[in-house]
N, C-alpha and C positions, 0 to 999 in steps of 0.2 A: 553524374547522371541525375536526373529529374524522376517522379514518380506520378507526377500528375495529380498533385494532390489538389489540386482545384475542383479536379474532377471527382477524386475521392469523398472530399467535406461533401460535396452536393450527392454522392448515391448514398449515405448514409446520415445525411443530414443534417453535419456537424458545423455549428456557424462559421467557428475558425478554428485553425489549426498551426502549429508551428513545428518544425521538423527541421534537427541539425543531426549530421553525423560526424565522424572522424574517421578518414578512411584514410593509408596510404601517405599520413603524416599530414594534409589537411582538413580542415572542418568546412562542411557545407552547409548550408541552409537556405531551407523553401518554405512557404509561409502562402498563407491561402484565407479566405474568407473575413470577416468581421469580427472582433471583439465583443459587440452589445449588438443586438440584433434593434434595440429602438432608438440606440444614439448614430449607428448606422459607421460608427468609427471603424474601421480597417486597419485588421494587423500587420504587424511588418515585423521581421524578425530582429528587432528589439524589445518587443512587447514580453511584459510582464503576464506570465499564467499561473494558477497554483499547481504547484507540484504536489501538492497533498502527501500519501505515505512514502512517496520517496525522498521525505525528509528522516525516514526515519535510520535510512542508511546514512546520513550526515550527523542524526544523533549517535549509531555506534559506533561513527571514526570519531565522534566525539569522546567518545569511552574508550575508545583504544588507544586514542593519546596517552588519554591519563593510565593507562596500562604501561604504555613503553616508560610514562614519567616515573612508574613505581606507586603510584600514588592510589592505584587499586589494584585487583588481580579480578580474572573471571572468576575466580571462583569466591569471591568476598561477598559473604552473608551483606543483604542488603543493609540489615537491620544494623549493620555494624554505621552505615552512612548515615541511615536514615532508620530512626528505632521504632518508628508505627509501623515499620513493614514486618513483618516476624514470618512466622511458617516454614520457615529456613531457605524462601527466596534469594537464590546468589544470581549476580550480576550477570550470567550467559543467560538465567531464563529469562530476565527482563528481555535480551535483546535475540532469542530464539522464540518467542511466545510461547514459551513450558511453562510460566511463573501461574498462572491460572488466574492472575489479576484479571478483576474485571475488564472486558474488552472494551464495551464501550459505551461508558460511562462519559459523557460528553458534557461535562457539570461545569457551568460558568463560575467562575470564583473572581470576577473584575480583570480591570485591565490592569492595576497594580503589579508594582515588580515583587508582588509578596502571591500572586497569581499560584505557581507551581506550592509552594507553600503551603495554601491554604488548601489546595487539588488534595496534594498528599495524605494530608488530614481526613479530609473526606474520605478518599478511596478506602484508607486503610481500614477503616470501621463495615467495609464491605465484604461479603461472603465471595469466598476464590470460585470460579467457575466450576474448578479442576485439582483433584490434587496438583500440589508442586511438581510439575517433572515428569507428569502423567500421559501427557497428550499434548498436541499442540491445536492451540487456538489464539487466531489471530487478538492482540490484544494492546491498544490505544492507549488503554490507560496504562499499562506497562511502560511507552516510551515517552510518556510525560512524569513516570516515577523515576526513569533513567534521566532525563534532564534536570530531572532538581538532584540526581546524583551529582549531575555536572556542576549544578549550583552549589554542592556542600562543599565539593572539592575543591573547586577554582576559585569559591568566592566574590562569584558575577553571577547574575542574573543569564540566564540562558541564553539572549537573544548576542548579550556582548560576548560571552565566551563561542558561541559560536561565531560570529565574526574575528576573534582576533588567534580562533584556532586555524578554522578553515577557511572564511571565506577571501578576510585580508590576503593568506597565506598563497591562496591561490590565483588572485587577483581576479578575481568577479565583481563587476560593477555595476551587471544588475540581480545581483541575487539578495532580497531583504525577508526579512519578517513581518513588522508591521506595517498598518495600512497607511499609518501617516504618511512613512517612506514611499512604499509603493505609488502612492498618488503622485507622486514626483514623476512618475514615467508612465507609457501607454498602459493600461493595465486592464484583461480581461476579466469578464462578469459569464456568471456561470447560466446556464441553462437549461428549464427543465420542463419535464413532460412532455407526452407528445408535439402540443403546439408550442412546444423551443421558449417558454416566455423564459425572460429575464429574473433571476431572482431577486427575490424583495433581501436575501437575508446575504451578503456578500460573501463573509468567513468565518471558517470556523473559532470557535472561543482562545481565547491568548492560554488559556488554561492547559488546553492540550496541543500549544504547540510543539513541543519536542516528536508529535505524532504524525503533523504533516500539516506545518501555518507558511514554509516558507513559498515564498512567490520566486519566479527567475525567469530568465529567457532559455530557451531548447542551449542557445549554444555555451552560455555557462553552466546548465546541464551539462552538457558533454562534457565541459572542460572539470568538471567535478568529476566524473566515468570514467574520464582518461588517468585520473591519480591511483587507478588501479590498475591499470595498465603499465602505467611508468610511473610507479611509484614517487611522490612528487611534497605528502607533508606526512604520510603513515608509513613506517618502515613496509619493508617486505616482508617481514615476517607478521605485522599487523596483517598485510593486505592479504595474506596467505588465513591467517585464522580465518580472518571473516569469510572464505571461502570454504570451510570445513563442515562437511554436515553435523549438523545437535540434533537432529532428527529428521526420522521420514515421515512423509504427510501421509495421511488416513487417506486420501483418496489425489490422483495427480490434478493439480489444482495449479498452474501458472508454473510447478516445478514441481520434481521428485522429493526435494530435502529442504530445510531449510539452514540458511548456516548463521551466525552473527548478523542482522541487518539483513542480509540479501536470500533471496528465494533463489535456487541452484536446482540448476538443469541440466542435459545435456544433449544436443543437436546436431546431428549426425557424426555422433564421437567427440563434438568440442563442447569444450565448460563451457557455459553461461552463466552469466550469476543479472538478475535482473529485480525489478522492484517496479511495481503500480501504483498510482494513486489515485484517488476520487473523494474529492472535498463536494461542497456544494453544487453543484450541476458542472465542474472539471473534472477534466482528470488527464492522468501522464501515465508515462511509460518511458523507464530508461533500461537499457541491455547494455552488457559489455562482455563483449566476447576477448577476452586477453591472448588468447592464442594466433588469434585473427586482425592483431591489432584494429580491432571496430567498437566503437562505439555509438550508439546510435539513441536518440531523445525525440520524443513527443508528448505536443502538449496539444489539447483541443478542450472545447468549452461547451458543450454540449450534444443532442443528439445522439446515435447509436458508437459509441464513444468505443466499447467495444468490438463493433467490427470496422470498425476504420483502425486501429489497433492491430485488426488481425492484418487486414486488409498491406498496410504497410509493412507487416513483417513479412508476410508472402511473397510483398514485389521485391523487397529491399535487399533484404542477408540473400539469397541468391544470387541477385545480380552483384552485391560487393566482395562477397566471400565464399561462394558455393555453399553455402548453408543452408536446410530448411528449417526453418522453424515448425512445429509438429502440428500435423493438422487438428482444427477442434473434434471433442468426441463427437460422434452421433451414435444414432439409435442404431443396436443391431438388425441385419439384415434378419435375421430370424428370429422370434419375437423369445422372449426370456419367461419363462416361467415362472410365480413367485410365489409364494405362501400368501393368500389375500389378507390384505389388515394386519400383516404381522408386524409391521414398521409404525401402523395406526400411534394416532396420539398427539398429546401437545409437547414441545421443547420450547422451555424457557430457559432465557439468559435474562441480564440486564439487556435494555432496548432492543428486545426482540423476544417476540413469540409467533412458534410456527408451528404449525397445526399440519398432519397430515393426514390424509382422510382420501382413501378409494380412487389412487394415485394421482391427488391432487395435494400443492404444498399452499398452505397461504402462510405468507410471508408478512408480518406487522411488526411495523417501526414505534417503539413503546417509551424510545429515552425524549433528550431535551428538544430533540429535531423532527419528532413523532410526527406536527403537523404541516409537515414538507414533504410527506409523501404515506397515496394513500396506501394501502393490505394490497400485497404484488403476490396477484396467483401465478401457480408457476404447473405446465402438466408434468406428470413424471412416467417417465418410462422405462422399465427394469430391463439394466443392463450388465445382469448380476445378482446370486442371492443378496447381496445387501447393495450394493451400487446401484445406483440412480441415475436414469439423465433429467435434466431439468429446462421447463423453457417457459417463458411468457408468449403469450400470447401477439404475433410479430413480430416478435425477435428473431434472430439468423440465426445466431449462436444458442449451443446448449451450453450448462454449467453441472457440474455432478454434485450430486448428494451420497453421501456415504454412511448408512449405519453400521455405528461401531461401539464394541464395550471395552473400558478398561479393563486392569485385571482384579479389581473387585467385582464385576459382571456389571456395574452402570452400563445403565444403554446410555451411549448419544448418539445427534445428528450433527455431521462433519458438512457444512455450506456453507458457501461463501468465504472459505479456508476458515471456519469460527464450530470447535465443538460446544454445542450447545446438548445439554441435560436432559433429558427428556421426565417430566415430572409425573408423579403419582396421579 
């Protein structure tokens, strides 16, 4: 089946797009639009996209390897691998985001194979978001603390230990990390703001690749989705953990739970376990339904990236498997009553400060990438004594806000799947 996704990239705007499935015991793939909107090159489903955080599910079969090898356990004090990390961070909160490590701390430390290294260094002299094990909030810098675990252990550099765990193992031929490599093959360029320009800045820093640097094509995508399916380089009882809830999200946000690596859902009765990404104006989307033998990848490079996202889940899992995927929230038909200003105030993380104020959110980007995008107002509308919906201003989609306190009574604000603090 086809989805018309030609049609799609142009009602949402998206330069190009790539989209492979696995249904039925073969892989399809359709491919639509441009790569660079001023070099005017045209995708083809060869083409190199960044997969951004859905590398970060290749980092924890990275770790689950060295689990079946004996060589760690989930539950091993990080500090025991790596001794600037303390707090009594064990190896599931790195890869469940409970560790409170800063989320997103986006710190160039060179392109140097001593990169994760010198990251680690840096992080660790930083204040945790979160207690340990408190809450969860999505967190970057966590799966670039989990690849230099990979580094202490195997005694490679990241970029090879992941090639000679998984990607040799599985035989993908265009799936790399760095941009040297990539230049080797078609390779898309991100896109951003409304007028779709090209970016001046290509990728994110080598520093935080274990978080989301590799590049691929949709269908070694899949063919990476499907090793959960049929288990193919991580036992079955790896592939089983990583589907295990570590916790529930503060507000349903892409999934109910999170488990090891994958956000876990579940759609009209079937598991899902899926994972998003957004680098520099990309971003992907991989799902795998194991029950349903599907798997299913996309990659697009800018524009409303989110609802062309939704847009093909809606045509797609129904027509191959009876599935729906869950509609987005919206505003209640009947309007919700709130305590005015009682959510008022600022939240700060690292790289981010958000202000909310007379149910408006402003939204400021504070870290190394601050000047790639300007303060994103967003309206809110109470959908709940503490639940939020949230929108920009032309956007389709809402996104939820959730105030919430741990159990020492901290307030925070749960966006963007990242609890962030709310300060004095």
């Amino acid at each position: 089946m086809t989805i018309r996704l030609a049609e799609l990239i142009k009602e949402f705007r998206v330069p190009g797009a790539s989209l492979a499935y696995w249904h039925q015991g073969e892989t399809h793939r359709e491919v639509a639009g441009l790569l660079n909107l001023d070099t005017g090159v045209a995708a083809t489903p060869d083409s190199l996209f960044q997969i951004g955080s859905v590398t970060k599910v290749w980092t924890t079969a990275q770790i689950m390897l060295l689990v079946e090898e004996g060589r760690l356990t989930l539950d091993t004090p990080v500090a025991e691998v790596l001794p600037e990390i303390g707090g009594g961070v064990l190896v599931r909160h790195l890869l469940s985001h409970t560790s409170g490590i800063d989320g997103d701390f986006f710190h160039d430390t060179g392109r140097g194979d001593d990169c994760l290294e010198k990251y680690v260094t840096a992080i660790a002299s930083r204040p945790l978001t979160h207690p340990v094990g408190a809450t969860h909030s999505y967190s970057n810098g966590a799966f670039s603390v989990a690849g230099r675990v990979v580094e202490r252990v195997t005694g490679k550099v990241w970029d090879t230990a992941l090639r000679e765990q998984l990607i040799d193992p599985l035989g993908l031929t265009h799936t790399w990390t760095l941009p040297e490599d990539v230049i080797r093959f078609r390779a898309a360029t991100g896109h951003l703001g409304d007028a779709n320009e090209p970016t001046g800045v290509w990728g994110i820093t080598r520093s935080n690749s274990p978080a989301g640097q590799i590049c691929a094509t949709a269908a070694d995508l899949v063919r990476f989705g499907r090793a959960f399916v049929e288990p193919a380089v991580l036992s079955r009882a790896s592939v089983q953990a990583m589907a295990e809830p570590q916790i529930e999200l503060p507000g349903r946000v892409y999934g109910t739970h999170w488990g090891l690596g994958w956000i876990l859902d579940t759609w009209d009765g079937t598991p899902v376990r899926l994972h998003g990404g957004n680098t520099i104006g990309q971003a992907a989307m991989l799902w795998v339904l194991p029950d349903q033998d599907v798997v299913v990848a996309l990659l697009c490079n800018g524009g409303d990236t989110d609802g062309l996202i939704q847009a093909v889940a809606e045509q797609l899992f129904p027509a191959l498997c009876g599935v729906r995927p869950p509609a987005p929230p919206r505003p209640p038909e009947t309007p919700v009553a709130v305590e005015a200003g009682r959510h008022d105030g600022v939240y700060e993380r690292t790289g981010a400060r958000i202000t909310v104020r007379d149910l408006r959110l402003t939204y400021e980007s504070t870290g190394e990438y601050a000047d790639l995008q300007s303060p994103l107002e967003f309206e809110l509308v109470p959908a709940g004594d503490s639940v939020f919906l949230a929108r920009r201003s032309g956007d389709r989609l809402w996104t939820k806000a959730v105030f919430h306190t741990l159990a020492d009574g901290s307030p925070y604000l749960y966006f963007g799947v990242r609890s962030t603090p709310k300060i004095p």
